[in-house]
C-alpha positions as CSV (number, residue, x, y, z in Angstrom):
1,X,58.8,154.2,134.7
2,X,60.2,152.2,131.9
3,X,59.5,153.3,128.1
4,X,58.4,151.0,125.9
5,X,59.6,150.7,122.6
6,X,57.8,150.7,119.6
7,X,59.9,149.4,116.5
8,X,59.3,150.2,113.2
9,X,57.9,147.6,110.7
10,X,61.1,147.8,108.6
11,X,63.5,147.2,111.3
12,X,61.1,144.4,112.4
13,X,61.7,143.2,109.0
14,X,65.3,143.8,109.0
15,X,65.7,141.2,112.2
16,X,63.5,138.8,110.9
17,X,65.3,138.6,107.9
18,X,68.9,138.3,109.8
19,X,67.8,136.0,111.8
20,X,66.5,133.5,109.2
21,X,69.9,134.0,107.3
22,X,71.5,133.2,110.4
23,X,69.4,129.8,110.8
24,X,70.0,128.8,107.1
25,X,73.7,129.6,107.4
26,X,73.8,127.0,110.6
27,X,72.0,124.6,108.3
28,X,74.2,124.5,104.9
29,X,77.3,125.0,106.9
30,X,77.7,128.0,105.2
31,X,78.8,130.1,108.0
32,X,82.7,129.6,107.2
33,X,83.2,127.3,110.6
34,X,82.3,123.6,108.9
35,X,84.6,122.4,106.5
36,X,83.5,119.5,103.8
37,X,85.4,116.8,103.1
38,X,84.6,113.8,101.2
39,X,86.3,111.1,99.2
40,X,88.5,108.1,99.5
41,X,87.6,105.5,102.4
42,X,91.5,105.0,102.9
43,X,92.1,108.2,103.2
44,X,89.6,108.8,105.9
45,X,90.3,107.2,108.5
46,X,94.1,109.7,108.6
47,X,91.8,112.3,108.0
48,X,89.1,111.6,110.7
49,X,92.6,111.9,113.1
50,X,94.0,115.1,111.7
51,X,90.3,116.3,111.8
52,X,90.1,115.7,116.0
53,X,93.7,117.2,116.5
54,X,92.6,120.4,114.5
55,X,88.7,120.6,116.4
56,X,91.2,120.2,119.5
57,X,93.0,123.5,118.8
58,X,90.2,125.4,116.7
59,X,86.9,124.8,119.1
60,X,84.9,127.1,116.9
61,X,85.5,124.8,113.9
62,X,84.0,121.5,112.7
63,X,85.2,119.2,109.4
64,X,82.7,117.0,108.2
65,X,84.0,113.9,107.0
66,X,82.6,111.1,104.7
67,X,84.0,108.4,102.4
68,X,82.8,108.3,99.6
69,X,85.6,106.9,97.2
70,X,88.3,108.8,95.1
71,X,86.3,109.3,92.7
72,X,83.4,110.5,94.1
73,X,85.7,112.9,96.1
74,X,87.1,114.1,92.7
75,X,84.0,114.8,91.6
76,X,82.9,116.7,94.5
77,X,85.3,119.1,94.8
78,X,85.3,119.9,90.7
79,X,81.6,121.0,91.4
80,X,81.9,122.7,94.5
81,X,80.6,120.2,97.4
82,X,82.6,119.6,99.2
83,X,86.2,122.5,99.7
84,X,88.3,119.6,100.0
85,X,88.4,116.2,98.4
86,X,90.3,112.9,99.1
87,X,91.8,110.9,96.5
88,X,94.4,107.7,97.2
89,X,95.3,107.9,93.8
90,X,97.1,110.1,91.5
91,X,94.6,112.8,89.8
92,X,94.3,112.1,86.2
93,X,95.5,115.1,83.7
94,X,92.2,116.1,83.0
95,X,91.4,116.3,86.6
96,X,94.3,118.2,86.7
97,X,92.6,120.8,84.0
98,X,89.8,121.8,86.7
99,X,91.7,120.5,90.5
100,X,94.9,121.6,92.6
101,X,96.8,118.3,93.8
102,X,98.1,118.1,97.2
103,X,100.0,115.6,98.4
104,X,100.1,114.7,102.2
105,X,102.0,111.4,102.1
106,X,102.4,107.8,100.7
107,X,100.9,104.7,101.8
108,X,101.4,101.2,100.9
109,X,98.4,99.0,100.0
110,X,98.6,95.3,102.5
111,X,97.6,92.2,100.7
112,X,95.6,90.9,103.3
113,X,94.6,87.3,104.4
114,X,92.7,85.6,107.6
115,X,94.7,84.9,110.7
116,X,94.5,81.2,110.5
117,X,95.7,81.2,106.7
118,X,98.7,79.4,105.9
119,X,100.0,82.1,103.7
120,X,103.0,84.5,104.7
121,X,104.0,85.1,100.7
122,X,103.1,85.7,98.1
123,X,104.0,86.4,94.3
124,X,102.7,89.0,92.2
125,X,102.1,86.8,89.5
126,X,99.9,84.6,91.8
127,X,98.0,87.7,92.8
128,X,97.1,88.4,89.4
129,X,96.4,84.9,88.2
130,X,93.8,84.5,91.7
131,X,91.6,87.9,90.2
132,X,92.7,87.3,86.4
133,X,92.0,83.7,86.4
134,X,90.5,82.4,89.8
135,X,93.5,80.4,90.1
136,X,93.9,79.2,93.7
137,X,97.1,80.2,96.0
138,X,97.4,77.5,98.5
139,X,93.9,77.6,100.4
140,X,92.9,81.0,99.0
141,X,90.4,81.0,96.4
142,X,88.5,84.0,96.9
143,X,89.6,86.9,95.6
144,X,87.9,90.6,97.2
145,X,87.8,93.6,95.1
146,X,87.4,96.9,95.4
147,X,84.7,98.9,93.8
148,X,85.0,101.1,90.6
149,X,86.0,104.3,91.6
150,X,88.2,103.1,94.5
151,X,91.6,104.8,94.6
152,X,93.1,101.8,96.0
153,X,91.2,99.4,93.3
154,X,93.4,101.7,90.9
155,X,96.4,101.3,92.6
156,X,96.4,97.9,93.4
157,X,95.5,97.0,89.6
158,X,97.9,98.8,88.1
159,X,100.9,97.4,90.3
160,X,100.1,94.0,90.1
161,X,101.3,92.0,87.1
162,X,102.1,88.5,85.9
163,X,105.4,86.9,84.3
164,X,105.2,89.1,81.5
165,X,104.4,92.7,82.8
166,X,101.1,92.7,82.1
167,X,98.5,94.4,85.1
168,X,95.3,93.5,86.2
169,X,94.5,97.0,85.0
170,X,94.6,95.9,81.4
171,X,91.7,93.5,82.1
172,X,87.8,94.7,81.5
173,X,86.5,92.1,84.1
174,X,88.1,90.1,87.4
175,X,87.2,87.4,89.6
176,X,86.0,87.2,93.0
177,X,83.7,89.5,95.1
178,X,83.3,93.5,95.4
179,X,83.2,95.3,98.6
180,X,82.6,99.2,98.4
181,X,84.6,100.2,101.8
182,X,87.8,99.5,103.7
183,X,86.3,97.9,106.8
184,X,84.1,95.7,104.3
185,X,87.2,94.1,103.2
186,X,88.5,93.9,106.2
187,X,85.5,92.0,107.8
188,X,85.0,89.3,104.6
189,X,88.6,88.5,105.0
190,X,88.5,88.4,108.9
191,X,85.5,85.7,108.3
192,X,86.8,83.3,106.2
193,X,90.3,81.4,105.6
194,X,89.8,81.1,101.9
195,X,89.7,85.0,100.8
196,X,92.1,87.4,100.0
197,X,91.9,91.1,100.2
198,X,93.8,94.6,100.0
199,X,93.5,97.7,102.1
200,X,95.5,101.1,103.0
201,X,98.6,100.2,105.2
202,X,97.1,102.2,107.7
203,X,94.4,100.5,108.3
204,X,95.7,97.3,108.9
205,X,94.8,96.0,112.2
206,X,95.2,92.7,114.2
207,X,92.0,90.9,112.5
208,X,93.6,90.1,109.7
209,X,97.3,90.0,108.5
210,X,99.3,90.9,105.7
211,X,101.4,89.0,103.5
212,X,104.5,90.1,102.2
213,X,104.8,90.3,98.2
214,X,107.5,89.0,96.5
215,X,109.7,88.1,99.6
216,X,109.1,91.9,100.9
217,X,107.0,92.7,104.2
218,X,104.4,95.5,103.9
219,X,106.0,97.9,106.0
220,X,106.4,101.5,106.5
221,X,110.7,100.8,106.2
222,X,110.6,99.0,102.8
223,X,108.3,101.8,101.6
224,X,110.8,104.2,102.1
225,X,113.1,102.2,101.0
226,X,111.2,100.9,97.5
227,X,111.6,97.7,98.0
228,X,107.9,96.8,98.8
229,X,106.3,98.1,95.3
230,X,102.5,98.0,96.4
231,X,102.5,101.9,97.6
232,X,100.4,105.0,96.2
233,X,99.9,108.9,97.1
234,X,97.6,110.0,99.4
235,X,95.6,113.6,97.4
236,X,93.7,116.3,98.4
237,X,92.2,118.1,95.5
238,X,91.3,121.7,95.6
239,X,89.5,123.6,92.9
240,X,91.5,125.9,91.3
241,X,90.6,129.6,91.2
242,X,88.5,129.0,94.3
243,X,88.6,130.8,97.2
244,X,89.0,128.3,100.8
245,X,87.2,129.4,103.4
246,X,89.3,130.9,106.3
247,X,88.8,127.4,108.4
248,X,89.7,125.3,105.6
249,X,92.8,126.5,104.7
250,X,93.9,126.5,108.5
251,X,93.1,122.9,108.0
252,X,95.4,121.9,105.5
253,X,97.9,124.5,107.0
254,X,97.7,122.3,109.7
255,X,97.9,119.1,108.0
256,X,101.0,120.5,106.2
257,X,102.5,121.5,109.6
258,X,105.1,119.3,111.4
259,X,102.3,118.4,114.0
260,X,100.4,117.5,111.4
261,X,103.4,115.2,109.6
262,X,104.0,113.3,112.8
263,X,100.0,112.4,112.9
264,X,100.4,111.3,109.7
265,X,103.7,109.0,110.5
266,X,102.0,107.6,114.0
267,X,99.5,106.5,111.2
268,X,101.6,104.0,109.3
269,X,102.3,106.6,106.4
270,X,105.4,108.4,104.8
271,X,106.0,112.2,104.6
């Protein structure tokens, strides 16, 4: 005959108790197998691909992705949101005050046009009078912008200048539209012969095409080389003094590794 057994009401308590924590954990992620990353939408994209190699190898792990923006990013991992943040800028000094900077590679940033445009160059000084002034290049007369907060709205504004060396970053307002994500830009441009855009290198794809900038092409060669000037960092900030979870740190152990390097080249970037 079996025995029953009769549990006590505190050790009835006790599993209750575990087995909620265990629920919540699942919930908030906080069980030390989900990794948070948000930020940059130029950055993501690499990141979504180092991501899938890393689940390949760690089963029991998942990183939770989302663009957000640079900024945004930034901000997430100063208050603790998010372990790891993505920026496709350089991180301010103040940042710097609160934020470990890591960087993973370079990317260039591809002036982008329709297909069916005319355009294959283009000046600098053009590009800044288009989303200084509105001034037309060729059929182009529709400048796209990134949002505030953009890593690459940074970038691109600061590298671009006219005759006399100053940027668009010196400006307080530009022409044209706003679009708030990569693939945005990509789709306005893809639709229309008369715009003009700029997105990550690595995100470039056959729906649109780049122009090359000052008589240089937009490729991963001239970066290296220096001779295409439109290129930026890609970031991942870190709060300092905290402590990574176990999974995260495998992560950017892994993106640091040389199988993580040669993802990150079979993207379109530099290491």
């Amino acid at each position: 005959m079996k025995t029953k057994r009769i549990l006590s009401a505190a050790t009835i308590c006790v599993i209750v108790l575990a087995l909620c924590a265990s629920v919540f954990a699942g919930c908030t992620g906080s069980s030390g197998n989900e990794i948070i990353v948000t930020g940059s939408t130029s950055v993501t994209p690499l990141m979504e691909k180092l991501a899938e190699a890393f689940e390949a190898k760690n089963a029991d792990v998942t990183v939770q992705i989302t663009g957000s923006g640079s900024s945004q990013g930034i901000a997430d991992a100063q208050k603790g949101a998010c372990e790891i943040g993505m920026s496709s800028r350089t991180l301010k000094s103040e940042e710097l005050e609160t934020l470990e900077s890591i960087e993973i590679c370079k990317d260039g940033i591809a002036i982008i046009v329709n297909k069916d445009c005319e355009l294959t160059d283009v000046t600098s000084a053009e590009v800044y009078d288009l989303y200084a002034n509105g001034t037309a290049i060729g059929s182009v007369n529709t400048p796209v912008n990134r949002s505030n907060g953009s890593g690459t709205r940074d970038g691109f504004n600061e590298l671009i200048k006219n005759e006399q060396g100053n940027s668009l970053k010196e400006l307080k307002e530009l022409k044209g539209e706003t679009q708030d994500q990569t693939g945005s830009v990509i789709e306005r441009v893809a639709g229309a012969k008369n715009v003009m855009g700029y997105i990550s290198l690595g995100s470039l794809n056959d729906r649109v095409k780049a122009v090359s900038l000052d008589g240089v092409a937009a490729t991963v060669e001239n970066i290296k080389a220096g001779t295409y000037k439109l290129q930026r960092p890609f970031v991942l900030a870190v709060k300092k003094g905290a402590t990574l979870s176990d999974a995260a740190q495998r992560f950017l152990e892994f993106i640091q590794s040389e199988e993580g390097k040669e993802i990150i080249r079979e993207f379109g970037c530099i290491v």
